[in-house]
TIDO-340721 format. One record per atom (N, C-alpha, C, O): x, y, z; residue in three letters. Coordinates in steps of 0.2 Angstrom, whole numbers, plus 2048, in hexadecimal, padded with zeros to 3 digits. Last residue first. Example, Ala and Ser with C-alpha at 12.3 -4.5 7.8 and 13.67 -1.06 7.14 Angstrom:
// TIDO-340721
8407F5823SER 8447FB824SER 840800827SER 843806828SER 8427E4827ALA 83E7EA827ALA 8427F0827ALA 8477EF82AALA 
END
This chain:
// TIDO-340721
48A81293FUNK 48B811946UNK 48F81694AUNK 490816950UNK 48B815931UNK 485816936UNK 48781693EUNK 48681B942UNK 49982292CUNK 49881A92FUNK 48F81B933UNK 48D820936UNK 49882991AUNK 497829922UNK 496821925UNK 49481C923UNK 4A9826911UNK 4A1827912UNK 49F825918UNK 4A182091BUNK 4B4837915UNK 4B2831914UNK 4AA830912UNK 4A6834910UNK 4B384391AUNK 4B9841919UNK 4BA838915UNK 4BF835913UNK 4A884A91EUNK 4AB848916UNK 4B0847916UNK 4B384B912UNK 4A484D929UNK 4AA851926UNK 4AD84F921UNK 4B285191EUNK 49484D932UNK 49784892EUNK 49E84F928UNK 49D854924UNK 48A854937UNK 49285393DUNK 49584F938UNK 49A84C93AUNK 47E850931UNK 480858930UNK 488857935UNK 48C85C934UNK 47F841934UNK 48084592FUNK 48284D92BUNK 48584F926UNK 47D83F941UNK 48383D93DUNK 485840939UNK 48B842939UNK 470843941UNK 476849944UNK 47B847944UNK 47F84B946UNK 46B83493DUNK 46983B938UNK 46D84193DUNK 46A84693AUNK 46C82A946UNK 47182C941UNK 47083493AUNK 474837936UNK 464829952UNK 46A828951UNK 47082C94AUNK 47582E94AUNK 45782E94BUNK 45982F94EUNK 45F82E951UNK 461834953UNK 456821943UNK 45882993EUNK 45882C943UNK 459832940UNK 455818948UNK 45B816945UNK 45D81F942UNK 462822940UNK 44A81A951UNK 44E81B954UNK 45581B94FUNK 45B81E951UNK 441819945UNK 44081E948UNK 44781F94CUNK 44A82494AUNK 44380B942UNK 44581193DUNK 446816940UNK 44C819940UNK 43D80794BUNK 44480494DUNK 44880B947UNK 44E80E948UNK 42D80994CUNK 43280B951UNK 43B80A94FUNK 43E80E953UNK 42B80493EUNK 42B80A93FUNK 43080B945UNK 43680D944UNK 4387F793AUNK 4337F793DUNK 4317FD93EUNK 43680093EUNK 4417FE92BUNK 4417FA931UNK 4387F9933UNK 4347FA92FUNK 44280191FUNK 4407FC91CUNK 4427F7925UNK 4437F1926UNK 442810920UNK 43C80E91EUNK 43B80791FUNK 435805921UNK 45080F924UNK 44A811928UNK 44580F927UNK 44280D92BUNK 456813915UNK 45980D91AUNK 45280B91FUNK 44E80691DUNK 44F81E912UNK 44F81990DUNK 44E811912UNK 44A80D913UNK 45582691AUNK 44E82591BUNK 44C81E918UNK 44981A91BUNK 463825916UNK 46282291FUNK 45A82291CUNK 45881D91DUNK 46182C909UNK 46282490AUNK 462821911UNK 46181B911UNK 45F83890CUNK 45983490AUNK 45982D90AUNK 45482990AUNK 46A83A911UNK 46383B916UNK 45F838914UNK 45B835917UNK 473839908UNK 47683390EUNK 46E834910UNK 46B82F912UNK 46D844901UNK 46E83D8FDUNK 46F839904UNK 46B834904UNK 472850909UNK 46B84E907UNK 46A846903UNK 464843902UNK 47D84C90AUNK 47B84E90FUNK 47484C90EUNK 471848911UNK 4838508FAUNK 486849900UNK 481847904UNK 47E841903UNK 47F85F8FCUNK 47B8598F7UNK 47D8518F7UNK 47A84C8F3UNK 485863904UNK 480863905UNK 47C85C900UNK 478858901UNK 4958618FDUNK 49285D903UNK 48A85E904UNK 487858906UNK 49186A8F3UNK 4938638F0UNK 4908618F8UNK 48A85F8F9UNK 4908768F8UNK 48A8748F3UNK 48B86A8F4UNK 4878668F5UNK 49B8778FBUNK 495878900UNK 4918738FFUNK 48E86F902UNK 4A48778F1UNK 4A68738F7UNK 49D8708FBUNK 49B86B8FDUNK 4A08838EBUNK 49D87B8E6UNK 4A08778ECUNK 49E8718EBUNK 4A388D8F5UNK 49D88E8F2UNK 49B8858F0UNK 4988818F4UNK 4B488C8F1UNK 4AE88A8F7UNK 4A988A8F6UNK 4A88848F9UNK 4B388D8E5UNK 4B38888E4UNK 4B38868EDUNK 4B28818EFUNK 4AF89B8E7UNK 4AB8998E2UNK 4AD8918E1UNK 4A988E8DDUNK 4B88A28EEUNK 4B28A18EFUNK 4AE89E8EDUNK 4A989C8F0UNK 4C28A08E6UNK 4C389B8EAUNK 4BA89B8EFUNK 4B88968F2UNK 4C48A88DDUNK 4C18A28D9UNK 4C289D8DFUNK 4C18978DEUNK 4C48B28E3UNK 4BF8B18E2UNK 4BD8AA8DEUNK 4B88A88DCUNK 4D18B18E9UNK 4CB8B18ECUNK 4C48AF8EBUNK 4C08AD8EFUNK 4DE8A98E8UNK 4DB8AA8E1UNK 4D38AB8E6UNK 4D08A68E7UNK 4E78A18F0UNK 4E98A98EFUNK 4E48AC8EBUNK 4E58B28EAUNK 4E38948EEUNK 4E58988F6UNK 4E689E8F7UNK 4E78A28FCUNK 4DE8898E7UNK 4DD8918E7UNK 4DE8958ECUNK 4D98998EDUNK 4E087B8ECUNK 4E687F8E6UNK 4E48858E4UNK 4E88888DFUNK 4D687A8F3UNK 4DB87B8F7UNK 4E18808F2UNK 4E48858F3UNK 4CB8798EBUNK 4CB8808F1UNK 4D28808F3UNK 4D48868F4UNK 4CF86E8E4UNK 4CE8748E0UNK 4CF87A8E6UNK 4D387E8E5UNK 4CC8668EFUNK 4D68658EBUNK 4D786C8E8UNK 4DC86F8E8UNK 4C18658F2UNK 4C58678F9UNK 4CC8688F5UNK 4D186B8F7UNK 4BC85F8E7UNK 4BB8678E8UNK 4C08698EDUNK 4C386E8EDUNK 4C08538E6UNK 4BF8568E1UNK 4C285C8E4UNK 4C785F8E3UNK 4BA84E8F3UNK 4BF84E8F5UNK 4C38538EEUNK 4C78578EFUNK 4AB84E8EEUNK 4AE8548F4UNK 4B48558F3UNK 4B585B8F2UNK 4AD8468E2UNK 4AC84D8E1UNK 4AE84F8E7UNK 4B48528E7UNK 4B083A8ECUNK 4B483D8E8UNK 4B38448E6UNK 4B78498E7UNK 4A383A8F3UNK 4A983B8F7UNK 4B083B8F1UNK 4B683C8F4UNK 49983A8E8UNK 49A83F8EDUNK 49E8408F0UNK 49F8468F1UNK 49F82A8E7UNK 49F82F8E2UNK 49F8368E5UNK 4A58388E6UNK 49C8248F3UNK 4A18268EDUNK 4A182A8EAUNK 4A382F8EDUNK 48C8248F2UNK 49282A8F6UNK 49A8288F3UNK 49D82C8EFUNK 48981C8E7UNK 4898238E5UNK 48C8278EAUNK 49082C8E8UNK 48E8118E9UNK 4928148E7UNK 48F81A8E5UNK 49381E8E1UNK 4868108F4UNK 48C80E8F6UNK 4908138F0UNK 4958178F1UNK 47980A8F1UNK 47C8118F2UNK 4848148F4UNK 48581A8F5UNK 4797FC8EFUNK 4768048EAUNK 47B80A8EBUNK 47F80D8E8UNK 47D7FA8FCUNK 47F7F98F5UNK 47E7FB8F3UNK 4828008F1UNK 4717FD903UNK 47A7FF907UNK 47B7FE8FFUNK 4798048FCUNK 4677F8900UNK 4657FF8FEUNK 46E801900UNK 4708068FEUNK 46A7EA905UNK 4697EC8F9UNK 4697F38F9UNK 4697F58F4UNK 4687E9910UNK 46F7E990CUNK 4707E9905UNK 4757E9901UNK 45C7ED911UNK 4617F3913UNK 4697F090EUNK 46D7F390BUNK 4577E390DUNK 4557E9909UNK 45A7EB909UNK 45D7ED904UNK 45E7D7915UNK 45D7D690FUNK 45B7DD909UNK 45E7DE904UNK 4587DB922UNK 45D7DD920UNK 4607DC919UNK 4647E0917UNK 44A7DA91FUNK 44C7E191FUNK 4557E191EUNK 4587E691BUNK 44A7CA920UNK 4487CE918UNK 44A7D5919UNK 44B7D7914UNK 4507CA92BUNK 4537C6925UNK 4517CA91FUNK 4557CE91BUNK 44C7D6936UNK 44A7D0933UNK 44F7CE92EUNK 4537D292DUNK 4557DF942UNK 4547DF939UNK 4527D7939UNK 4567D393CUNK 4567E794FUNK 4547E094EUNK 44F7DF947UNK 4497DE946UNK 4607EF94FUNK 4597F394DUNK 4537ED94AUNK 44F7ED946UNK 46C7EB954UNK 46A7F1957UNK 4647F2954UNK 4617F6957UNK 46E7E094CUNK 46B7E0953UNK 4697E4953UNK 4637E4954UNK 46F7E493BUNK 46B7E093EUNK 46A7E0946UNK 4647E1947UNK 4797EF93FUNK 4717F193EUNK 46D7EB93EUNK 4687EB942UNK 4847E9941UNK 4817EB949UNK 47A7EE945UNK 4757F0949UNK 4857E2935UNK 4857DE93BUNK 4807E2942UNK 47C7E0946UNK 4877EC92DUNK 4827E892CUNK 47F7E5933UNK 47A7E5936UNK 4967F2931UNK 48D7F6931UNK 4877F1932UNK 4827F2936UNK 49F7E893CUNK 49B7EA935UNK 4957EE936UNK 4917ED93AUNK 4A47EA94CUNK 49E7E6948UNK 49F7EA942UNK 49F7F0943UNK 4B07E7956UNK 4AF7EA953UNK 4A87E594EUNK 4A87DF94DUNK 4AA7DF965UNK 4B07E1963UNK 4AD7E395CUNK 4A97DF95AUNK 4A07E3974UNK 4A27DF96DUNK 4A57E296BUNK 4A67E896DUNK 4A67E4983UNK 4A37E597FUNK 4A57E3976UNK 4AB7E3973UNK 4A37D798FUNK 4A87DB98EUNK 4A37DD985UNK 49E7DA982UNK 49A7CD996UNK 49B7D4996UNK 49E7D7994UNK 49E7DC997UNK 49A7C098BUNK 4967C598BUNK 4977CA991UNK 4917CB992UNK 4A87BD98EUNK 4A67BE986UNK 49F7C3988UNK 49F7C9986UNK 4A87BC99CUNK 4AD7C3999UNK 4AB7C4992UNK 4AC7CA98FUNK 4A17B199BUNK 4A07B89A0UNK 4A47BD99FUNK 4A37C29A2UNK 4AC7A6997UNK 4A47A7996UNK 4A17AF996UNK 49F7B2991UNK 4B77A899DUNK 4B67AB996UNK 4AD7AB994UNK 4A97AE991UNK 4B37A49A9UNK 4B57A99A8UNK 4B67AE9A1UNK 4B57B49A0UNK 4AE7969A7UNK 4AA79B9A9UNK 4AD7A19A7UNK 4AA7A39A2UNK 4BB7949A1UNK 4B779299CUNK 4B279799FUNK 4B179C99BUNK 4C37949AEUNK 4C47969A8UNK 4BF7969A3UNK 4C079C9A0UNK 4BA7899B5UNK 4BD7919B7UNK 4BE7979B0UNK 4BB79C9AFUNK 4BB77C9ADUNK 4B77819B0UNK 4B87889B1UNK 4B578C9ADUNK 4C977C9AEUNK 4C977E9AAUNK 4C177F9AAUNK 4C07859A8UNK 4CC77B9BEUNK 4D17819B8UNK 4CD7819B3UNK 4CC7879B1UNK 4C476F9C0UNK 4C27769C4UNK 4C577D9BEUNK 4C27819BCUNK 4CD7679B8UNK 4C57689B8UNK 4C476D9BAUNK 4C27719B5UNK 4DB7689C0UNK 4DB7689B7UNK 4D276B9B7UNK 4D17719B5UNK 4D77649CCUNK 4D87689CCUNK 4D676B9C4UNK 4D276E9C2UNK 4D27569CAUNK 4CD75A9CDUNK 4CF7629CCUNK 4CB7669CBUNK 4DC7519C5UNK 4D87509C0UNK 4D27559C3UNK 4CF7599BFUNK 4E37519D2UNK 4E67579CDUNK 4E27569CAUNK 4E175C9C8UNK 4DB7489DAUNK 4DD7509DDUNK 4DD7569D6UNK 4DA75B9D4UNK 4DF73C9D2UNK 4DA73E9D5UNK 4D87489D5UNK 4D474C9D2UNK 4ED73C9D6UNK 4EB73D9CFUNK 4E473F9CFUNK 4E37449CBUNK 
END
């Protein structure tokens, strides 16, 4: 009885290390925005408290944005034979995204401001060539 109480110990030791050492290397499993800007750019309470009042603000102005696009992508499409009225509802596509493009920029700075200088530096580093690669199909993920 002895033996097996020793055996059962050892298993579940093992086991346990095991899980111990696979939770931390194996890689984290999906994070919310919030969650990986708090680590990844080691946000204070109070910064994250900013960012997550400037996420919400904004939130529904890209809405918005991302209906107009989706708006225009329906107008360009149901002009397929009409040239010039398709030029001109390409033209307000462009318009529309850049003006996406320039709102998400000033709000990643926005976001940026409210890190440590260094931490800003690299978050707009990371995520500012998101943005010119970004295909409006949605609203942009930071990560």
């Amino acid at each position: 009885m002895k033996r097996y109480l020793i055996l059962v110990g050892l298993v579940v030791a093992v086991a346990a290390g095991s899980y111990t050492l696979t939770r931390g290397l194996m890689p984290r499993g999906e994070e919310d925005q919030m969650t990986w800007l708090r680590r990844e750019f080691k946000l204070t309470a109070a910064q994250a408290a900013a960012v997550e009042k400037l996420q919400a603000d904004y939130q529904p102005v890209c809405a918005g944005h991302c209906r107009l696009i989706m708006a225009a992508r329906e107008r360009l499409a149901a002009l397929a034979s009409e040239a010039s009225a398709k030029e001109a509802a390409q033209a307000d596509l462009i318009r529309l995204e850049q003006t996406c493009n320039d709102a998400t920029l000033a709000h990643l700075r926005m976001i940026a401001a409210q890190m440590d200088p260094d931490q800003g530096h690299r978050f707009l580093t990371l995520v500012e060539p998101k943005v010119s690669r970004h295909a409006h199909q949605g609203p942009l993920g930071l990560k």
